[in-house]
C-alpha positions as CSV (number, residue, x, y, z in Angstrom):
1,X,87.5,-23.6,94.5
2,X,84.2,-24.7,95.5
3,X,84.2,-26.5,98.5
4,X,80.7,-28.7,99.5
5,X,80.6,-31.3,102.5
6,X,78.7,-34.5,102.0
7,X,77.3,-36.0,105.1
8,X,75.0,-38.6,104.5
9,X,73.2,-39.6,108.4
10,X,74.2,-43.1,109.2
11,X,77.3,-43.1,107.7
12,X,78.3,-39.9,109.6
13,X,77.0,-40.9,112.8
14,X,73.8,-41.5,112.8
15,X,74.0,-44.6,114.4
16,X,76.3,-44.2,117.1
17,X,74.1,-43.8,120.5
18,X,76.5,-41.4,122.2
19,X,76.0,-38.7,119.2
20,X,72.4,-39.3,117.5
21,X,70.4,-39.5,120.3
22,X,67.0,-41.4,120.9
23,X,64.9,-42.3,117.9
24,X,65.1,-45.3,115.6
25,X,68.7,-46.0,115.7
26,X,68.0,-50.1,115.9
27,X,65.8,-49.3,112.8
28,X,67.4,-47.0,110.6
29,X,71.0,-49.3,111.1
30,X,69.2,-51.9,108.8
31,X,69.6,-48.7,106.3
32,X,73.2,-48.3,106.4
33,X,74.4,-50.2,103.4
34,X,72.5,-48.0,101.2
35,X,73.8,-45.1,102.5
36,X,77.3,-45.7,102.7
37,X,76.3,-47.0,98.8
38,X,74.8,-43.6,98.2
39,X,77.4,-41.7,100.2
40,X,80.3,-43.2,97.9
41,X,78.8,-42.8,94.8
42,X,77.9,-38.8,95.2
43,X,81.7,-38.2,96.9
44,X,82.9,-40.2,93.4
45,X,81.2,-38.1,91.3
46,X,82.2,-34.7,93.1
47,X,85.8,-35.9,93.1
48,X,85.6,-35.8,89.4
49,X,84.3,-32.2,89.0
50,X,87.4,-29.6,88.4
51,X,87.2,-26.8,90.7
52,X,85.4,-29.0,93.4
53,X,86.8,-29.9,96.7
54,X,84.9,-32.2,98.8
55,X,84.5,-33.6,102.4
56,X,82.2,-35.9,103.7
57,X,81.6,-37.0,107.2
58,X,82.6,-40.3,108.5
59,X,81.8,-41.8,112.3
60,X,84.3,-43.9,114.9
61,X,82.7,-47.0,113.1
62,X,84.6,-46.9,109.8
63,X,88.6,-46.7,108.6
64,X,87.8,-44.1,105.5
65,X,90.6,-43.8,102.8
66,X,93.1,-41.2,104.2
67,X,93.7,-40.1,100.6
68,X,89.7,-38.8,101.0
69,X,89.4,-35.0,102.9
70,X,86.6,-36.7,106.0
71,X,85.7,-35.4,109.4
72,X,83.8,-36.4,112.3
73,X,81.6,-35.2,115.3
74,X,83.3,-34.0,118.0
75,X,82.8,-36.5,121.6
76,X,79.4,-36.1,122.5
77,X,78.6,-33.3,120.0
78,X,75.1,-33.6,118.7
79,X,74.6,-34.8,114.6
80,X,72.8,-31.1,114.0
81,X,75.5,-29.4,115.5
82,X,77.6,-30.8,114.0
83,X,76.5,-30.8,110.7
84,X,75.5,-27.2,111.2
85,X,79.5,-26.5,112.2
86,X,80.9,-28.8,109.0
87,X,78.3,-26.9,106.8
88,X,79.3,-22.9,108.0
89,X,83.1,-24.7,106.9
90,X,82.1,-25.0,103.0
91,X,80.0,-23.1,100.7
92,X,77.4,-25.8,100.0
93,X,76.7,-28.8,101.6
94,X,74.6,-31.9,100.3
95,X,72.7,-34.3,103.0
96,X,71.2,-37.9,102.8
97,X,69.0,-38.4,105.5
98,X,66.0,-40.3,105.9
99,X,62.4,-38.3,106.3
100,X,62.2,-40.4,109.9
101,X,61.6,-38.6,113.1
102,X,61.6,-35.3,110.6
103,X,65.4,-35.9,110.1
104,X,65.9,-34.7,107.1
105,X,63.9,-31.2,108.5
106,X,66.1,-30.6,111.2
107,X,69.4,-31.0,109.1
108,X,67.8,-29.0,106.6
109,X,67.1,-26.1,109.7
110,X,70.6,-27.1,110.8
111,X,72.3,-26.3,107.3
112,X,70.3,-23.3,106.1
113,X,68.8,-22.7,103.0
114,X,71.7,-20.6,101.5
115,X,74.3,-24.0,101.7
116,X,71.2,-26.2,100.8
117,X,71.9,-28.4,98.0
118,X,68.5,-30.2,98.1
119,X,65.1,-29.9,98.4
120,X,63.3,-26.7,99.8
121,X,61.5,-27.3,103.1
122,X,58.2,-27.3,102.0
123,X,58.7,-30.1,99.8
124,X,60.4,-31.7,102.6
125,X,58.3,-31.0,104.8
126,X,55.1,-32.9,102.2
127,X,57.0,-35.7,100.6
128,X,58.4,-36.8,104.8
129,X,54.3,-38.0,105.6
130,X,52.6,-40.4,103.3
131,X,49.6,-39.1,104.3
132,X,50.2,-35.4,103.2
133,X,52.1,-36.5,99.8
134,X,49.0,-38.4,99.3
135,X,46.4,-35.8,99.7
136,X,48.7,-33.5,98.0
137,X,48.9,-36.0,94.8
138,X,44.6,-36.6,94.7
139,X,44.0,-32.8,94.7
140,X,46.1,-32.3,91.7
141,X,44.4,-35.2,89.9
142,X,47.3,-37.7,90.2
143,X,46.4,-40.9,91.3
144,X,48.1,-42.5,94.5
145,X,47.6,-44.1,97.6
146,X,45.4,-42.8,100.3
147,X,45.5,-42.8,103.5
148,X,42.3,-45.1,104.8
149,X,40.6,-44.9,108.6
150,X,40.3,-47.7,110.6
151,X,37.3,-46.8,111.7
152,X,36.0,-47.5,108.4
153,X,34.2,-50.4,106.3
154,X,37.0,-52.0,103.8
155,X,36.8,-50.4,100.4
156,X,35.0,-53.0,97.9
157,X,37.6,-54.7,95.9
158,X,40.7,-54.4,98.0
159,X,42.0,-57.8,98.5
160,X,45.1,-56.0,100.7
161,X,46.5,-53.5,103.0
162,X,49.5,-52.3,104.4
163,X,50.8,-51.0,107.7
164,X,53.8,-48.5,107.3
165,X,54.8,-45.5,109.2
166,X,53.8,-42.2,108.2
167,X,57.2,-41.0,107.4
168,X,59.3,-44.6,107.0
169,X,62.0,-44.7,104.7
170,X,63.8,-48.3,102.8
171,X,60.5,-50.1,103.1
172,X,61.7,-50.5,107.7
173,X,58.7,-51.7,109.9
174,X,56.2,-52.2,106.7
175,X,53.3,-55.1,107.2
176,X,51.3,-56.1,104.9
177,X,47.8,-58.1,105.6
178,X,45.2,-60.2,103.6
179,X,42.5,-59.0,106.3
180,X,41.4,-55.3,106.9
181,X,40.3,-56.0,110.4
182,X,44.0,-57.7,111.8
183,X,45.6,-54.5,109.4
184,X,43.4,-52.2,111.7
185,X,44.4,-53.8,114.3
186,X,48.2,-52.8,114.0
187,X,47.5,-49.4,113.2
188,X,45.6,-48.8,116.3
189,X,47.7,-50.7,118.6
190,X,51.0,-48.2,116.5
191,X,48.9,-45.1,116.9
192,X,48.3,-46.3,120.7
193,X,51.8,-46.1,120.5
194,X,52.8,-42.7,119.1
195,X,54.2,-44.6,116.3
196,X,52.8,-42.4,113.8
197,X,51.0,-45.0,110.9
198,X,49.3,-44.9,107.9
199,X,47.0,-47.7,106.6
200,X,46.6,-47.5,102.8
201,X,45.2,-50.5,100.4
202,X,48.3,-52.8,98.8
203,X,49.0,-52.0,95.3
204,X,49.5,-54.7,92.9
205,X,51.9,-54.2,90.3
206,X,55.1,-53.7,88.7
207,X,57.1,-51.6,91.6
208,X,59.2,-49.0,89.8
209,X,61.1,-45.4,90.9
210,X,61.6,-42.8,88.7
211,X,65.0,-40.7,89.3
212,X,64.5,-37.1,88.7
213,X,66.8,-33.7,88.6
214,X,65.0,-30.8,89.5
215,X,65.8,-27.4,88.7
216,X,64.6,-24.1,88.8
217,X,61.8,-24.2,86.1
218,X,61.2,-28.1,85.5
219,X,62.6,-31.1,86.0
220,X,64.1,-34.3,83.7
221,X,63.1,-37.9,84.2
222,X,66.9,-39.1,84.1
223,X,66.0,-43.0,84.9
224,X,63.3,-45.3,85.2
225,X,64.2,-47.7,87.5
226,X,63.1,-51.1,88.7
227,X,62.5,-51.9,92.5
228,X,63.5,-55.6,94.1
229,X,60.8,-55.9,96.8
230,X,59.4,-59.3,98.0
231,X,57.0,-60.3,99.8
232,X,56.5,-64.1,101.6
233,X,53.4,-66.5,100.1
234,X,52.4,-66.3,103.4
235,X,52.8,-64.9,107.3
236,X,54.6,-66.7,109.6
237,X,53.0,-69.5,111.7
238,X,50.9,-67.6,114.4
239,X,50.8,-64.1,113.0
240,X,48.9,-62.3,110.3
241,X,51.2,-59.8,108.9
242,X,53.6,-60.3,105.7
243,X,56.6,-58.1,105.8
244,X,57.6,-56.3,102.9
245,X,61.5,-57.1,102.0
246,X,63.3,-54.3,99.7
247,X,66.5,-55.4,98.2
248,X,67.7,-52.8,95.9
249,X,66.9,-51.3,92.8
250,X,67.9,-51.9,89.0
251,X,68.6,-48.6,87.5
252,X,67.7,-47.6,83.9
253,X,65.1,-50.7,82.9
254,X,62.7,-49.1,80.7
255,X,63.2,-46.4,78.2
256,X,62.6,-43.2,78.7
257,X,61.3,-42.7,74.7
258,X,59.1,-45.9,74.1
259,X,55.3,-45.7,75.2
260,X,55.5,-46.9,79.1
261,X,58.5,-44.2,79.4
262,X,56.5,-41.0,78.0
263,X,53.1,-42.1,80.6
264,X,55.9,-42.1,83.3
265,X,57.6,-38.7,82.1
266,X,54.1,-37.0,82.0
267,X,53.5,-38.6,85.7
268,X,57.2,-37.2,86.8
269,X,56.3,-33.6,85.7
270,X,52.8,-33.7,87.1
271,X,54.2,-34.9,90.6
272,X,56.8,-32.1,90.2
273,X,54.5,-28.9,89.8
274,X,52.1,-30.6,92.1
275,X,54.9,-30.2,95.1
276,X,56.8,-26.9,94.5
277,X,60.5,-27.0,96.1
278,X,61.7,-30.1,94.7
279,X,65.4,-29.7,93.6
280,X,68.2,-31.3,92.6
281,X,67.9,-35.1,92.6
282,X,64.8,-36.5,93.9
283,X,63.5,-39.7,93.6
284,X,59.2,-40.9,93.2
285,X,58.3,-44.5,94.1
286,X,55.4,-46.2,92.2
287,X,53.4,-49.5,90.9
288,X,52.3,-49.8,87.4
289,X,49.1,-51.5,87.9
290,X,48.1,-53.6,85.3
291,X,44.7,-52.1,84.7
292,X,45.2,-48.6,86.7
293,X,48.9,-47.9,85.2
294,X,51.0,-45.4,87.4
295,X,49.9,-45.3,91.0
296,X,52.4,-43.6,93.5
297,X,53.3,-44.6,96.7
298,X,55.7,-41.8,97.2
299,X,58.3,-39.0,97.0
300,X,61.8,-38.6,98.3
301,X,62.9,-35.2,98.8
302,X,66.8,-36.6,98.8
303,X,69.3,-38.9,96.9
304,X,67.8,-42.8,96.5
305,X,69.9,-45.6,96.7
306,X,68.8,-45.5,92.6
307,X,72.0,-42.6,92.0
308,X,74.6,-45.1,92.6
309,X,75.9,-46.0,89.1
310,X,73.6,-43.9,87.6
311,X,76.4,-41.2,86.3
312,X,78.2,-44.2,85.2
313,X,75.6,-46.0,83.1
314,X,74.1,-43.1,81.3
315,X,77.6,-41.6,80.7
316,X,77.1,-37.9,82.3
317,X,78.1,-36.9,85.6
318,X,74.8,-36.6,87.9
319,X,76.9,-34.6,90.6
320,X,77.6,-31.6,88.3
321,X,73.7,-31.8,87.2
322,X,72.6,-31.4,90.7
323,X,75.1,-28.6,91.6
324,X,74.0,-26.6,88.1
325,X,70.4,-27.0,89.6
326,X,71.3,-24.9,92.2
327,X,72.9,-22.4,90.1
328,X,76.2,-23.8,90.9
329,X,78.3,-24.0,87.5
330,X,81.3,-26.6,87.4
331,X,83.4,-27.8,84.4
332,X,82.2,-31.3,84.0
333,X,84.7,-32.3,81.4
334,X,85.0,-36.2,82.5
335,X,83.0,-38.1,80.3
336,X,81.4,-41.7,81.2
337,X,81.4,-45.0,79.2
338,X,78.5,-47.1,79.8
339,X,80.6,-50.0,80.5
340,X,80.6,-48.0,84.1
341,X,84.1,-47.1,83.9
342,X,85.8,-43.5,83.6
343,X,87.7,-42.3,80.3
């Protein structure tokens, strides 16, 4: 029996004050809907797999089903303690975390790399600042979004800019501006801060995410999906910012075989030899500009929102993929229907 714990941050915890402590909890809570989403949907999936027995971790805020094996952090135990004592408990463990406040780093130090299902801390350690996945991408040829200085002169033709941090995740505390001297304004008065920003020109396009396992010696574009993000005709009375709304993704939209799908499946492997370490399921953000194509915006070393329903709609179980690219072998006998239901 195989036996992997599942603890995805602000489902476990993450959010309760008296266990994460300081950093971004008011934040990251606007995230927890698409983690318990992408919490439920790995645990389904692993449920299924003969020869598989699975916990995951659950907090004081949430009744789980008692017929699911759960567990929580002890009374004032620290989240990397006690992910680090759940994980020395099971042979494997697989996290969701965001890259925020190098979260997903220190549950990776806290795990070790032997129970690691995921993503190998350099690529981690790359893909959690926009700025460094950025400059990573250029040098290899592969064309994304830079980082700009504030100090600097607009580029000629940008029309718009945006305001993130460095290392945000879910689109959380992202501005975008139709002047570059008010967007240079925010990033100063953030880096004044020690908020850690980036300022990089808006990309307009089609947003899209590409859902990719990664294994040992290449990697498989499994989805191409699209991404729900809005953004207001205009700021609010008095300010000069527009904030960027995600709210969700549509999974599986264009096919993989046709013309757009091959240009995205040369983009995915490119991406993937250009940041060694990515494994198992990881995710790349983009906009298909209408002149440009493909531009990146980035790469999640970690499950996206985008798994959920994914083993379901293309009738193979995602889980057992992600364990095999680990070397982990399991029986994955169930098969899917694309209807979304198990048969």
């Amino acid at each position: 029996m195989t036996k992997i714990f599942v603890f995805e941050y602000l489902t476990g915890g993450g959010i309760d004050p008296e266990l994460a402590g300081e950093g971004s909890l008011a934040d990251l809570s606007a995230l927890i809907v698409e983690g318990r989403v992408m919490r439920d949907a790995l645990v389904a999936d692993l449920l299924e797999l003969p020869g598989v027995e699975t916990t995951f971790a659950s907090s004081r805020f949430e009744t789980p089903d008692p017929a699911q094996v759960h567990c929580r952090a002890q009374p004032g135990e620290p989240m990397t303690a006690f992910v680090a004592r759940a994980a020395r408990e099971h042979d494997y463990a697989c996290i969701i975390a965001p890259e925020c406040d190098s979260l997903l780093l220190r549950l990776h130090e806290a795990v070790g790399a032997a129970r690691w299902l995921g993503c190998a801390r350099e690529a981690i350690a790359a893909a959690s600042s926009k700025h460094a996945t950025s400059a990573c991408l250029a040098a290899h040829g592969i064309a994304a979004t830079p980082s700009l200085d504030a100090r600097e002169n607009a580029s000629p033709g940008a029309t718009r800019w945006v305001v993130k941090p460095d290392d945000g995740a879910g689109g959380l505390d992202t501005y975008v501006y139709d002047d570059f001297g008010h967007a240079c304004a925010e990033y100063d008065s953030r880096e004044a801060a020690g908020r850690n920003p980036v300022l990089q020109e808006w990309v307009d396009g089609e947003p899209l995410s590409l859902s990719l396992i990664c294994g040992e010696h290449g990697a498989e574009l499994v989805s191409i999906n699209r991404q729900r993000i809005g953004l207001p005709d205009a700021a609010a009375p008095g300010r000069h910012e527009r904030i960027v709304e995600f709210t969700g993704v549509d999974v599986d939209q264009i096919d993989r075989h046709g013309v757009q799908g091959r240009a995205l499946e040369a983009l995915a492997q490119r991406v993937v030899a250009a940041l060694p370490g990515l494994r198992g399921f990881a995710g790349i953000d983009l906009v298909w500009h209408p002149q440009r194509g493909p531009v990146v915006i980035e790469v999640n070393p970690r499950l996206t929102v985008a798994y959920a329903g994914l083993s379901a709609r293309l009738g193979r179980n995602l889980a057992a993929e992600l364990l095999a690219s680990h070397g982990v072998r399991v029986d994955a006998a169930l098969r899917y229907c694309a209807c979304g239901g198990a048969s």
